[in-house]
PQR file with spaces between the fields and no chain letter, atoms N, CA, C, O and H, PARSE charges and radii, in Angstrom:
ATOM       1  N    UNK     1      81.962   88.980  100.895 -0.4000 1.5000
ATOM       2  CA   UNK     1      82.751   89.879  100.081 -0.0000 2.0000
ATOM       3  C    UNK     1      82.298   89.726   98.629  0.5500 1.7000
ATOM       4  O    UNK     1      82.536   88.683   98.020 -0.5500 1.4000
ATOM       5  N    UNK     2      81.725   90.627   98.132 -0.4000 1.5000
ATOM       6  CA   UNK     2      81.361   90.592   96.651 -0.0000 2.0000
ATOM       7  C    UNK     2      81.991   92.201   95.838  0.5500 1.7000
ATOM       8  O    UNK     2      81.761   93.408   95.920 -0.5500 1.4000
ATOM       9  H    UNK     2      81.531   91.474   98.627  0.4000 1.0000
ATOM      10  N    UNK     3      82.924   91.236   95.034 -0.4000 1.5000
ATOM      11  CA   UNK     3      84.228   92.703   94.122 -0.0000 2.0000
ATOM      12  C    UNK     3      84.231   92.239   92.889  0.5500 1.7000
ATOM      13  O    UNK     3      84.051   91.049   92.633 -0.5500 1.4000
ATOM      14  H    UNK     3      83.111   90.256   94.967  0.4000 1.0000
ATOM      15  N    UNK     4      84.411   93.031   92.125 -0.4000 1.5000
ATOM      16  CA   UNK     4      84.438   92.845   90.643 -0.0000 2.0000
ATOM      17  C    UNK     4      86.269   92.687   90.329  0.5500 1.7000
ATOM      18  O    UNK     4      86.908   92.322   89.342 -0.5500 1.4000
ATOM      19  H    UNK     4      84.558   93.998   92.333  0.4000 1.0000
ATOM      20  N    UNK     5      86.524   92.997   91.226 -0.4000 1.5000
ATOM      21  CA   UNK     5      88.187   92.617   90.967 -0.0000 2.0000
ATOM      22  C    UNK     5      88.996   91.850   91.180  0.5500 1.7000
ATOM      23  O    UNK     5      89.147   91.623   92.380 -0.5500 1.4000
ATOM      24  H    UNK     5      86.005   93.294   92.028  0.4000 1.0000
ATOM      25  N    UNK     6      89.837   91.132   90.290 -0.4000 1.5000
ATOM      26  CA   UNK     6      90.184   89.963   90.103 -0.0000 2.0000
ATOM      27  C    UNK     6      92.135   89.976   91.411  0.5500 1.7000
ATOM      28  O    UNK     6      92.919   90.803   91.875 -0.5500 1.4000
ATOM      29  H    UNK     6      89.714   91.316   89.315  0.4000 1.0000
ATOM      30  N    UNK     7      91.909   88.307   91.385 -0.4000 1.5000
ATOM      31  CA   UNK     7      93.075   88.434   92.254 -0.0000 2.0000
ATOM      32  C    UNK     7      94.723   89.278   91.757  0.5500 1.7000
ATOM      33  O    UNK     7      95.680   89.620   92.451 -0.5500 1.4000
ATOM      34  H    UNK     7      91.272   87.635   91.008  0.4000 1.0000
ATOM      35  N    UNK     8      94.451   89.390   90.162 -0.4000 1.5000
ATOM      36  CA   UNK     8      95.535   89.878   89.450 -0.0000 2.0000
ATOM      37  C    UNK     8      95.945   91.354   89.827  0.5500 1.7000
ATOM      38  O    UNK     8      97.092   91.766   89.657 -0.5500 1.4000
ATOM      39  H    UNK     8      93.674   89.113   89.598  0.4000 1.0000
ATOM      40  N    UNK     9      94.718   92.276   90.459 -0.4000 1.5000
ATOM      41  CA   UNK     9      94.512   93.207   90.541 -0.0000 2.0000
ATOM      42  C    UNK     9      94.887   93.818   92.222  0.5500 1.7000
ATOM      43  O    UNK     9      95.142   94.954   92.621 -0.5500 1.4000
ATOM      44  H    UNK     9      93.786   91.942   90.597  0.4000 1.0000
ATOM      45  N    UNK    10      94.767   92.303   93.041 -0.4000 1.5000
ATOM      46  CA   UNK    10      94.795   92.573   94.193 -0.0000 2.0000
ATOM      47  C    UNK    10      96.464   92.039   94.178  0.5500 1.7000
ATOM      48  O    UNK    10      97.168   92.248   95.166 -0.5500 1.4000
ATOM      49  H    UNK    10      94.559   91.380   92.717  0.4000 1.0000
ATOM      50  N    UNK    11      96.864   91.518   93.276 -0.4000 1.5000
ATOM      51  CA   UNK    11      98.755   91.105   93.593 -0.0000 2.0000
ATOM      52  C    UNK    11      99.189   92.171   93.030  0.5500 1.7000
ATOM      53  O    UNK    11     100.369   92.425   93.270 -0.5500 1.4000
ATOM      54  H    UNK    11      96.293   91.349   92.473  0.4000 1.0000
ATOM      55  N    UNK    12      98.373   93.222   92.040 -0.4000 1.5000
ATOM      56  CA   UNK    12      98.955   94.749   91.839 -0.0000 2.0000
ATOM      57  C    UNK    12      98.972   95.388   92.972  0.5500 1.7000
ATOM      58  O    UNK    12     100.055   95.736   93.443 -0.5500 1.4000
ATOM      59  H    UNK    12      97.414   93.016   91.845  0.4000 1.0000
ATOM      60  N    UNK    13      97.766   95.667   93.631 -0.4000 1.5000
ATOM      61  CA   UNK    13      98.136   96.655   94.871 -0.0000 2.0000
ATOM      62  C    UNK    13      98.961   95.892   96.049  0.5500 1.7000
ATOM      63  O    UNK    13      99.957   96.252   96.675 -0.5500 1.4000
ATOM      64  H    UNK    13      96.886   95.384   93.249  0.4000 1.0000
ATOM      65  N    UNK    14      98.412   95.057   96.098 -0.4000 1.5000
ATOM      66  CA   UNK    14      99.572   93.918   97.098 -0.0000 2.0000
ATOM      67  C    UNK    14     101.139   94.840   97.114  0.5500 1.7000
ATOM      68  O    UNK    14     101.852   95.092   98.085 -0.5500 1.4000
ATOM      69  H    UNK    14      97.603   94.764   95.589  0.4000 1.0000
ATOM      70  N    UNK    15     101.307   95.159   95.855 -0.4000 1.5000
ATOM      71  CA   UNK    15     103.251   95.046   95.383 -0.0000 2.0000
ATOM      72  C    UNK    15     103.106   96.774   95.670  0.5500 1.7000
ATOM      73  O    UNK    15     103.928   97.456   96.282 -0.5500 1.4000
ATOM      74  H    UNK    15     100.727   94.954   95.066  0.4000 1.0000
ATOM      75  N    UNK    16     102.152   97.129   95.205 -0.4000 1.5000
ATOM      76  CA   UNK    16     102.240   98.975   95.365 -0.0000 2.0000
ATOM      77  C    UNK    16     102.476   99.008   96.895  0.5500 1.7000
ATOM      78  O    UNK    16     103.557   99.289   97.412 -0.5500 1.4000
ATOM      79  H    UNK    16     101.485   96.575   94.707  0.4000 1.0000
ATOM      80  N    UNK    17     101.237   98.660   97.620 -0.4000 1.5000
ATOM      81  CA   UNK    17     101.431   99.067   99.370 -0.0000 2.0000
ATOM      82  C    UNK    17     102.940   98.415   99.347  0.5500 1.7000
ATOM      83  O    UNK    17     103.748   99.303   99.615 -0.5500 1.4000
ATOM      84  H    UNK    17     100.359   98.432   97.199  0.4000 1.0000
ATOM      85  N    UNK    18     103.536   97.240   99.130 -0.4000 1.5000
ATOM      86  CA   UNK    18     104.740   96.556   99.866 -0.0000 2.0000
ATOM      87  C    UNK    18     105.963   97.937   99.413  0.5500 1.7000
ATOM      88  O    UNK    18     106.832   98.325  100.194 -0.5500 1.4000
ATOM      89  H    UNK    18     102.879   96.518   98.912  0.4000 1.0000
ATOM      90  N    UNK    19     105.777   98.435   98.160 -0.4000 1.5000
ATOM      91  CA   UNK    19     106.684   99.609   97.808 -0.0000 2.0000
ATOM      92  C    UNK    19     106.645  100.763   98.515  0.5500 1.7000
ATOM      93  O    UNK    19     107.647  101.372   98.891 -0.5500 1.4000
ATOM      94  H    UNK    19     105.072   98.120   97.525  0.4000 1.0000
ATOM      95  N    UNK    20     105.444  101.106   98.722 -0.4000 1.5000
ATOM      96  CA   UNK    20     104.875  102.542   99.467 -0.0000 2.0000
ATOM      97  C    UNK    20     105.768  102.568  101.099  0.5500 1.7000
ATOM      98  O    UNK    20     106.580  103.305  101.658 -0.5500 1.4000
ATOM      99  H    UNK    20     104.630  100.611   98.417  0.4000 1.0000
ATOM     100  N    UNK    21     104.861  100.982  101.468 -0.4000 1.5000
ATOM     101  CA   UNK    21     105.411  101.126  102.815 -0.0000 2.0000
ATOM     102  C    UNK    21     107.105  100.601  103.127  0.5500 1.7000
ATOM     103  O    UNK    21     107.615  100.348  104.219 -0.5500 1.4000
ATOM     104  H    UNK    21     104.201  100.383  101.013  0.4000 1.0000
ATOM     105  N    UNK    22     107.457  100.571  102.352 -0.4000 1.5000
ATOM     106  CA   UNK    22     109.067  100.050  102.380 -0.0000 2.0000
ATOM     107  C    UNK    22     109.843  101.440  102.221  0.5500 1.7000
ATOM     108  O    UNK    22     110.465  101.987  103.132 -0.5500 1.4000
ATOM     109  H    UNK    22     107.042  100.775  101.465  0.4000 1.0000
ATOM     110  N    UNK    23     109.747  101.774  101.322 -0.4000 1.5000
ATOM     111  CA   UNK    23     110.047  103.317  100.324 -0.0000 2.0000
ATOM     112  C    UNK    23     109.388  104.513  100.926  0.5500 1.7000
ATOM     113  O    UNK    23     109.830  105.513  100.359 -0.5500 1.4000
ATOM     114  H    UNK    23     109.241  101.330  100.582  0.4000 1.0000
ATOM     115  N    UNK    24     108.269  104.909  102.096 -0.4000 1.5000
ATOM     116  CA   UNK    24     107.604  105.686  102.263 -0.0000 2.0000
ATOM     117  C    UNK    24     107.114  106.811  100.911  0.5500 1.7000
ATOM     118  O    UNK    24     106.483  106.553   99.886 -0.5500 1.4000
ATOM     119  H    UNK    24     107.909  104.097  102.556  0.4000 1.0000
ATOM     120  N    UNK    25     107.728  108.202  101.434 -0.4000 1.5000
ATOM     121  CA   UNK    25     107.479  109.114  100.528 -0.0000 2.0000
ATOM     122  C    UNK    25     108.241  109.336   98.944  0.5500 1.7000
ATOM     123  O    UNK    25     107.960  109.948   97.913 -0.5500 1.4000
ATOM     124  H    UNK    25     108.240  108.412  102.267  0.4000 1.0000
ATOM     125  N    UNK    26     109.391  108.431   99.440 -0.4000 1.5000
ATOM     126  CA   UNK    26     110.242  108.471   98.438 -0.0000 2.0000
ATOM     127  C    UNK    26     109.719  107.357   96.917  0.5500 1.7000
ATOM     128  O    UNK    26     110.194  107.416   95.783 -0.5500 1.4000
ATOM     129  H    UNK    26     109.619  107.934  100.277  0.4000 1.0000
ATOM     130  N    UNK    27     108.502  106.318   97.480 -0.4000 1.5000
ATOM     131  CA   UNK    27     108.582  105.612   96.705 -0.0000 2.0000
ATOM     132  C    UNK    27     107.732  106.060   95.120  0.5500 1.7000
ATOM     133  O    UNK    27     106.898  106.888   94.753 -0.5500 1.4000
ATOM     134  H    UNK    27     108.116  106.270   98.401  0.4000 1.0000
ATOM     135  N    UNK    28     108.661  104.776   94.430 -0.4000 1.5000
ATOM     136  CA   UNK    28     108.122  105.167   92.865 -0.0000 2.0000
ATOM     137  C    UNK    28     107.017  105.151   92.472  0.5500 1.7000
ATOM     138  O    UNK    28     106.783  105.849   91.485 -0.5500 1.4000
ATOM     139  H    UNK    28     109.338  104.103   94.729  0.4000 1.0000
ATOM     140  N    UNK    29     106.085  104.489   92.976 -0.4000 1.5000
ATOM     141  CA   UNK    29     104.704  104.080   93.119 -0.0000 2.0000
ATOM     142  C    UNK    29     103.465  104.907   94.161  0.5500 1.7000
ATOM     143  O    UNK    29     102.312  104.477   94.202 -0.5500 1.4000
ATOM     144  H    UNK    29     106.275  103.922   93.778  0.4000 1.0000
ATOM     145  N    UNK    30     103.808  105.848   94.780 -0.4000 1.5000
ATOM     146  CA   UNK    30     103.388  106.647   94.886 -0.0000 2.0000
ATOM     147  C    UNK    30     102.079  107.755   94.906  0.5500 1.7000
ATOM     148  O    UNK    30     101.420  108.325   95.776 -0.5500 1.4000
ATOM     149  H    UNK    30     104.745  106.197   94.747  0.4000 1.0000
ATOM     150  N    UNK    31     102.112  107.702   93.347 -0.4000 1.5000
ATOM     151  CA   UNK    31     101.269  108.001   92.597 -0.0000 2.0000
ATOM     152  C    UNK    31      99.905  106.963   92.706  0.5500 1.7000
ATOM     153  O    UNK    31      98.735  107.341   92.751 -0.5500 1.4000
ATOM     154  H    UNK    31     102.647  107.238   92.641  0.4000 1.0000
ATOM     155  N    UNK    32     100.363  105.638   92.734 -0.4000 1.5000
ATOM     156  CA   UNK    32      98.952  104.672   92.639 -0.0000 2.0000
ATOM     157  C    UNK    32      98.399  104.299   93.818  0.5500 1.7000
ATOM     158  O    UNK    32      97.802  103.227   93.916 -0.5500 1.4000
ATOM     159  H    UNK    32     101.314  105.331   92.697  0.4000 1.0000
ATOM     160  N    UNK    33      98.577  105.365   95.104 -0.4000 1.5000
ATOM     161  CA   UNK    33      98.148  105.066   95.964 -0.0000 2.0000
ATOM     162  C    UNK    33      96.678  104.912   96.532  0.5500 1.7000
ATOM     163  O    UNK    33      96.202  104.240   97.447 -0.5500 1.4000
ATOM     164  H    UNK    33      99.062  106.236   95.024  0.4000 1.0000
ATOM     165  N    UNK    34      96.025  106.023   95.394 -0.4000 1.5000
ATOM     166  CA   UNK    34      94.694  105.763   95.509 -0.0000 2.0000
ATOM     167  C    UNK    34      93.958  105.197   95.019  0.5500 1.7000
ATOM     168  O    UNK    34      92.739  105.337   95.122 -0.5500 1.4000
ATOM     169  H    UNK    34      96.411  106.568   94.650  0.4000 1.0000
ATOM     170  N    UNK    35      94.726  104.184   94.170 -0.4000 1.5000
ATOM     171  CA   UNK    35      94.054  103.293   93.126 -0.0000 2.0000
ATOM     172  C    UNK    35      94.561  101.873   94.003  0.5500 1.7000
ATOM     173  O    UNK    35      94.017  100.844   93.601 -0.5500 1.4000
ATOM     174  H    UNK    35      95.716  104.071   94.086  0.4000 1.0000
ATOM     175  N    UNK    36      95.006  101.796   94.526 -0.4000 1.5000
ATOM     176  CA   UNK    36      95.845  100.840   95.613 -0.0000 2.0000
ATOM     177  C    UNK    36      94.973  101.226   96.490  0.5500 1.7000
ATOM     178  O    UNK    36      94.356  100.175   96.663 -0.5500 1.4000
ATOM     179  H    UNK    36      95.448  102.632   94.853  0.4000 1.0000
ATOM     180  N    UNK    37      94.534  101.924   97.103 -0.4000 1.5000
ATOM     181  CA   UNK    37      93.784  102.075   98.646 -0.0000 2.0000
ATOM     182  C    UNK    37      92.251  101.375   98.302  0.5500 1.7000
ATOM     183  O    UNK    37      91.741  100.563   99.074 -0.5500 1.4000
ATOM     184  H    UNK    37      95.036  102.778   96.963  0.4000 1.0000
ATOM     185  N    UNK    38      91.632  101.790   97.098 -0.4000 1.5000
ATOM     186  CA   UNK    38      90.248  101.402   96.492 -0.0000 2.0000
ATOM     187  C    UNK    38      90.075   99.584   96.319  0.5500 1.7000
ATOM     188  O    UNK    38      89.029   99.049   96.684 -0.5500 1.4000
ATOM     189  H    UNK    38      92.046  102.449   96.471  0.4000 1.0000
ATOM     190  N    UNK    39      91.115   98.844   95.786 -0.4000 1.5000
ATOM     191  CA   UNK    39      91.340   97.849   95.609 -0.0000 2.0000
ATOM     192  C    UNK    39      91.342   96.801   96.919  0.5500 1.7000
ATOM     193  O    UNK    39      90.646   95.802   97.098 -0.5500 1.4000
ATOM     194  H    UNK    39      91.966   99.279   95.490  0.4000 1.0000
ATOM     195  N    UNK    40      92.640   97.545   97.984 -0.4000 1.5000
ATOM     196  CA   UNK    40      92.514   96.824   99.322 -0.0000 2.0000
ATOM     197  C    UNK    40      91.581   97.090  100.119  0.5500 1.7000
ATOM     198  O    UNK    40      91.627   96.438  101.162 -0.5500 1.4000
ATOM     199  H    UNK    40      93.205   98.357   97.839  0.4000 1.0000
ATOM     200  N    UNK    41      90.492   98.026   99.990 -0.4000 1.5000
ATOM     201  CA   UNK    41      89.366   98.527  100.783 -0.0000 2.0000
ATOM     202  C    UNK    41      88.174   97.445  100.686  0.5500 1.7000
ATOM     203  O    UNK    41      87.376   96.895  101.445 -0.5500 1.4000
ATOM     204  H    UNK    41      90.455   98.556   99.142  0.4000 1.0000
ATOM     205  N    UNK    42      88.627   97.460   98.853 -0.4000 1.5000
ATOM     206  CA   UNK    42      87.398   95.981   98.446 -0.0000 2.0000
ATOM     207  C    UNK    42      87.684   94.547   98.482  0.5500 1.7000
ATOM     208  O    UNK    42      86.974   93.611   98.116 -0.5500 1.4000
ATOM     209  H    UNK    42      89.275   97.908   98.237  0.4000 1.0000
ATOM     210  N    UNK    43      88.810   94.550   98.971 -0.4000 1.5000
ATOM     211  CA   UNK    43      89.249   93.058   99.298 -0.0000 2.0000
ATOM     212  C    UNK    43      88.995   93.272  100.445  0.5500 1.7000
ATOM     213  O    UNK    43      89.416   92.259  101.002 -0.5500 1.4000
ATOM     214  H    UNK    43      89.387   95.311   99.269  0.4000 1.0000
ATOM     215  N    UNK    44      88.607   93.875  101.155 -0.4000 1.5000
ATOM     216  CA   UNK    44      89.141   94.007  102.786 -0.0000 2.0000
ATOM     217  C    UNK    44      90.112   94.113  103.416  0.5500 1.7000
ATOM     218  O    UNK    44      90.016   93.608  104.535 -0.5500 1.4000
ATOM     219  H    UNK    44      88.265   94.699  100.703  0.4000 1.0000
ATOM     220  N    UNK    45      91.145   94.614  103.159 -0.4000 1.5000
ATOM     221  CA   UNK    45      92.325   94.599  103.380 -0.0000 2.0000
ATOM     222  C    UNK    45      92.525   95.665  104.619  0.5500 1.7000
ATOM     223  O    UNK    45      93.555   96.338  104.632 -0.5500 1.4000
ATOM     224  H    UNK    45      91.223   95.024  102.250  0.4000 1.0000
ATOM     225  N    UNK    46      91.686   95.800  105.510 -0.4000 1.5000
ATOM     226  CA   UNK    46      91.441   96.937  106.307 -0.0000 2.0000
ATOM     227  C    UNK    46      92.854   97.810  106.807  0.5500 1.7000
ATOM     228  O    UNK    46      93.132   98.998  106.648 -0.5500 1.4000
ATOM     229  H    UNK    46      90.848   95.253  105.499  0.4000 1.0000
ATOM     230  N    UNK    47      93.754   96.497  107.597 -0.4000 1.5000
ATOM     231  CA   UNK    47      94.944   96.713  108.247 -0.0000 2.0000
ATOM     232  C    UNK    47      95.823   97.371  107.331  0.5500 1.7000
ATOM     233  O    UNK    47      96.447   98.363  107.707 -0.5500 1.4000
ATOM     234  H    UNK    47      93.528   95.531  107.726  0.4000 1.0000
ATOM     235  N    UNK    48      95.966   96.829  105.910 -0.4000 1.5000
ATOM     236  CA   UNK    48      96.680   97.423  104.892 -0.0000 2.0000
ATOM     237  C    UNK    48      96.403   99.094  104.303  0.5500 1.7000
ATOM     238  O    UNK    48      97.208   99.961  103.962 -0.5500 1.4000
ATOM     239  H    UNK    48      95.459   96.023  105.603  0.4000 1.0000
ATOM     240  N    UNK    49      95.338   99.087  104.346 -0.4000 1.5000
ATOM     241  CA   UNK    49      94.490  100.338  104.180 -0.0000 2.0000
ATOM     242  C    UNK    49      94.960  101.538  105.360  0.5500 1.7000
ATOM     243  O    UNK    49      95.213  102.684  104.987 -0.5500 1.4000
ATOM     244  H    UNK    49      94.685   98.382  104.623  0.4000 1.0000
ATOM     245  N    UNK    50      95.022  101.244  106.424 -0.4000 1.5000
ATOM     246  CA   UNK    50      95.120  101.482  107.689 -0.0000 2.0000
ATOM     247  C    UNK    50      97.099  102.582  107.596  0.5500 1.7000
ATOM     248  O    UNK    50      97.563  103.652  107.990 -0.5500 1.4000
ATOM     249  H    UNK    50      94.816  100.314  106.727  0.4000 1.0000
ATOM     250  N    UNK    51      97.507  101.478  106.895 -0.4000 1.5000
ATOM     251  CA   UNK    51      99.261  101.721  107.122 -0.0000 2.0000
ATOM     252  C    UNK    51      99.423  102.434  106.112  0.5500 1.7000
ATOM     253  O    UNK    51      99.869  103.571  106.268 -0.5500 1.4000
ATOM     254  H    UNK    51      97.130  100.609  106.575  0.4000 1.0000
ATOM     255  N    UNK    52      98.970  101.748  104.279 -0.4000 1.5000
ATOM     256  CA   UNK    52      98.535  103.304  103.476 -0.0000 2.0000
ATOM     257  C    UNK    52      98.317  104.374  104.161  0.5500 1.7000
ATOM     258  O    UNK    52      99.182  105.246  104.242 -0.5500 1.4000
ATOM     259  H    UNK    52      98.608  100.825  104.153  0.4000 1.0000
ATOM     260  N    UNK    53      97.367  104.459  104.643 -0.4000 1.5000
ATOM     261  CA   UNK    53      96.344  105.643  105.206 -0.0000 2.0000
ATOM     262  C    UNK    53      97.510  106.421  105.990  0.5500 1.7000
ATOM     263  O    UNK    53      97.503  107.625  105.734 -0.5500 1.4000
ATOM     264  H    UNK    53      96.664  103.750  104.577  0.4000 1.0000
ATOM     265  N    UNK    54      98.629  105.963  106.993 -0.4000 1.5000
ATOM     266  CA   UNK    54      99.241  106.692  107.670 -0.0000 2.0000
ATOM     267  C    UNK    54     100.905  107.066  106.758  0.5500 1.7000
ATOM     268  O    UNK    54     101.895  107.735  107.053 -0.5500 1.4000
ATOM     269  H    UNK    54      98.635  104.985  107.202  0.4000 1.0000
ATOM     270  N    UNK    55     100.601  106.425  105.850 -0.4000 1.5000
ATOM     271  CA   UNK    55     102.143  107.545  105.391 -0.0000 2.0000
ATOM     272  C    UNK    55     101.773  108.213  104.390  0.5500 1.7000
ATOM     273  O    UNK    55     102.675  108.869  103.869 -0.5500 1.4000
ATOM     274  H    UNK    55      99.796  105.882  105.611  0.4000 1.0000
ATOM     275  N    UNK    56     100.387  108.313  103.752 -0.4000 1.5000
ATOM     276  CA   UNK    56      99.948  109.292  102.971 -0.0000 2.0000
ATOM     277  C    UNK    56      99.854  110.473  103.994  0.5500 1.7000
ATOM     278  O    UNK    56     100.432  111.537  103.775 -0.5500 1.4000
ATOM     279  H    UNK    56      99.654  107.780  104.175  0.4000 1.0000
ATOM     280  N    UNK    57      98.820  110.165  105.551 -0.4000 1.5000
ATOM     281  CA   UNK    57      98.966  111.285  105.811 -0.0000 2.0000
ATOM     282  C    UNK    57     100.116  112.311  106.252  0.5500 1.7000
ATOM     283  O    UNK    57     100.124  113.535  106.381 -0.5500 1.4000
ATOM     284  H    UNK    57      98.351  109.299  105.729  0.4000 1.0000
ATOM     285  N    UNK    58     101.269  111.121  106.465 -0.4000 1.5000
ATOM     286  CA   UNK    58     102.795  111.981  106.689 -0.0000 2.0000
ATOM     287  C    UNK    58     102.756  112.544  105.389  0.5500 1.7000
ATOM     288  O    UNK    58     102.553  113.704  105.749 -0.5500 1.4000
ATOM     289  H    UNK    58     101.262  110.126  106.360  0.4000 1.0000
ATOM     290  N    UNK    59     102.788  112.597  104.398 -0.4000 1.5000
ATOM     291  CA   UNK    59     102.949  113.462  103.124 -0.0000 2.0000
ATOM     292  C    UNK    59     102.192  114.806  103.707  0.5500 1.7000
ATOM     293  O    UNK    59     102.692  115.885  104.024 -0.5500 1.4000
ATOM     294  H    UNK    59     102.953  111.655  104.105  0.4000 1.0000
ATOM     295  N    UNK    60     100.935  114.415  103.739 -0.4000 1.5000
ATOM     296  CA   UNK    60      99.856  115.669  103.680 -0.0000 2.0000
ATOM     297  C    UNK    60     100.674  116.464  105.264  0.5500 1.7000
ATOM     298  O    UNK    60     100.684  117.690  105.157 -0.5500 1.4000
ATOM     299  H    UNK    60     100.528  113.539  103.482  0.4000 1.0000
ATOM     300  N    UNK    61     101.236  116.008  106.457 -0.4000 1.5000
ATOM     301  CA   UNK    61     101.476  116.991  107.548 -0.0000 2.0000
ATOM     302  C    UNK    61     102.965  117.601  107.189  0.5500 1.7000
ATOM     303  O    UNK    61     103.279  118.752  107.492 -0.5500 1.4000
ATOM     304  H    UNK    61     101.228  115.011  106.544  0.4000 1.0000
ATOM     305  N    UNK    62     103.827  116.698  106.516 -0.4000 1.5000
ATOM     306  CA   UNK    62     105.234  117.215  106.283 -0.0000 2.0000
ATOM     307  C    UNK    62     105.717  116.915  104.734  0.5500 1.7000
ATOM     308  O    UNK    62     106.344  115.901  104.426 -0.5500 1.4000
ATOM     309  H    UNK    62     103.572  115.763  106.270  0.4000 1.0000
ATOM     310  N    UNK    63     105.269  118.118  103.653 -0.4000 1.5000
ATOM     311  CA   UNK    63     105.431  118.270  102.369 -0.0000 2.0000
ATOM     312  C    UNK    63     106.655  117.850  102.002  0.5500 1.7000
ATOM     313  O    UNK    63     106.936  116.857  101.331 -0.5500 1.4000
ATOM     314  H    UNK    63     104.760  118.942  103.903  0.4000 1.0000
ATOM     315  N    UNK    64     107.684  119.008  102.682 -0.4000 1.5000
ATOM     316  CA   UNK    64     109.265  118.213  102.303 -0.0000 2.0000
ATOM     317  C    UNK    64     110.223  117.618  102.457  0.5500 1.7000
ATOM     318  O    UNK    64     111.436  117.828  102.474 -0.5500 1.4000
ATOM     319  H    UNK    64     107.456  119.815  103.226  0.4000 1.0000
ATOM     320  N    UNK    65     109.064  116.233  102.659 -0.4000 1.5000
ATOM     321  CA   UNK    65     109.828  115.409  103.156 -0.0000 2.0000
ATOM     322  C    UNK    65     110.591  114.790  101.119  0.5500 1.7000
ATOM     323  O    UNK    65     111.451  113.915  101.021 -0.5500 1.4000
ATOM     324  H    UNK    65     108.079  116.063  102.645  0.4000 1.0000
């Protein structure tokens, strides 16, 4: 594993996914999901990436939610 990003960066997205996936669509954090997905992709965070990956795409199949 070679990342230019520091563990400070990975206890940021750490706390975003734990909000996202707690909070789904509703959550406040939201917004940093793709800056959160880039981060755990380069840590390897595959599984985490994985569970991101599926309540973003509930956004994209059911808007109002």
């Amino acid at each position: 594993m070679k990342t230019l990003r520091t563990i400070d960066e990975l206890n940021w997205a750490l706390g975003v996914y734990s909000n996202i996936i707690k909070f789904g669509q509703k959550s406040i954090l939201i917004e940093n999901s793709k800056e959160c997905l880039i981060i755990l992709e380069e840590f390897e965070e595959y599984e985490k990436c994985h569970d991101l990956f599926e309540v973003l795409k509930t956004e994209e199949k059911d808007p109002q939610i």
